[in-house]
N, C-alpha and C positions, 0 to 999 in steps of 0.2 A: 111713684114709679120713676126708675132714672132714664137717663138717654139712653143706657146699653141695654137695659130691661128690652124700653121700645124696641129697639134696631131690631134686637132676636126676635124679639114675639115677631115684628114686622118682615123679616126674613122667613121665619118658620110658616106663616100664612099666606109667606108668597107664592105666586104659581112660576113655575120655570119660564113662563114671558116678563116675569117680572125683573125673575134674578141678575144682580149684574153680568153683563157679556164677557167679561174677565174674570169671573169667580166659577172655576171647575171645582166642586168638590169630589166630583166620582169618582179621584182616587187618594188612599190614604197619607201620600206623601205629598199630595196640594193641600193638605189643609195647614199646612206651616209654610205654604210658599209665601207668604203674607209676613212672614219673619225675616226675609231674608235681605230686604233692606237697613234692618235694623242693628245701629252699633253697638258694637260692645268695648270691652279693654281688653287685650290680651297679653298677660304682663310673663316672665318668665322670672324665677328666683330659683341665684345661685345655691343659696344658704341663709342660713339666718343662726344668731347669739345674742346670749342673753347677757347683758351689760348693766352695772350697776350705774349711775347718772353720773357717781363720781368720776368712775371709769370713762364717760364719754366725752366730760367735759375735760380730760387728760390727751385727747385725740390730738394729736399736730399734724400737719405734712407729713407724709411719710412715712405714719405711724402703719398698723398693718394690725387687719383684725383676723382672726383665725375663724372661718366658718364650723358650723358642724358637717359639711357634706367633706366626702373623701372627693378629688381631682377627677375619678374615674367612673363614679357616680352622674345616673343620672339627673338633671334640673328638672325643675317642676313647671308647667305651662299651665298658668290660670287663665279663666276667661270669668272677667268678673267676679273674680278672687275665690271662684272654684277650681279647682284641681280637674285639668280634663285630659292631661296627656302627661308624658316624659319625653325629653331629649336632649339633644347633647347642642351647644355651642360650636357655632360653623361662621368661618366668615366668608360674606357676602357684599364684593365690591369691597369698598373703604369703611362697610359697617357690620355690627353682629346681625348675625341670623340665626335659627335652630332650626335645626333637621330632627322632625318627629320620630322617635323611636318605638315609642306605646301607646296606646289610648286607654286613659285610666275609665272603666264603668264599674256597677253595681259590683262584675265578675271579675274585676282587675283585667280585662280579656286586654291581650299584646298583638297589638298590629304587627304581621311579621316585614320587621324592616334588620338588615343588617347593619348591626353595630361596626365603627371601624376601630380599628385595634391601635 
């Protein structure tokens, strides 16, 4: 039996004087409040091609690669090299930033945010 085996069996037999003082489970959005310290990556890609090695190793300064996305399309925001949203490129101070425009799920469902033109 492993450590995590025990923990549950040892939780599941606990009585409510036992339970931790910080662990609410009575509602269904506390049961992932215990995630939300936890990092991820959130990377965002322009575009992407596909390049032969010879092709890359031809690359200099200045050279200029042609993506597949169009200018006007939206970028893709991974989190942990998932696809979890779209938006577009904004700057923020002296760096990039992106302003959410969709959130990609199971239903493609689109946060209603305005695009600007």
């Amino acid at each position: 039996m492993n450590d995590m085996t025990q923990n549950s069996e040892a939780m599941e037999s606990a009585s409510p004087a036992e339970m931790p003082v910080d662990m609410d489970i009575s509602q269904p959005q506390d049961h992932y409040a215990f995630l939300a310290d936890i990092k991820v990556r959130l990377s965002v890609e322009v575009g992407n091609v596909s390049m032969k090695v010879s092709e890359i190793m031809d690359l200099r300064e200045g050279s200029v690669v042609e993506l597949d996305r169009q200018v006007d399309q939206l970028i893709d925001i991974n989190v942990n090299g998932t696809l979890v949203a779209r938006g577009e490129v904004v700057p923020v101070k002296n760096k990039f930033g992106v302003r959410i425009a969709e959130i990609v799920s199971n239903g493609m469902a689109r946060a209603r945010v305005e695009r600007r033109s």
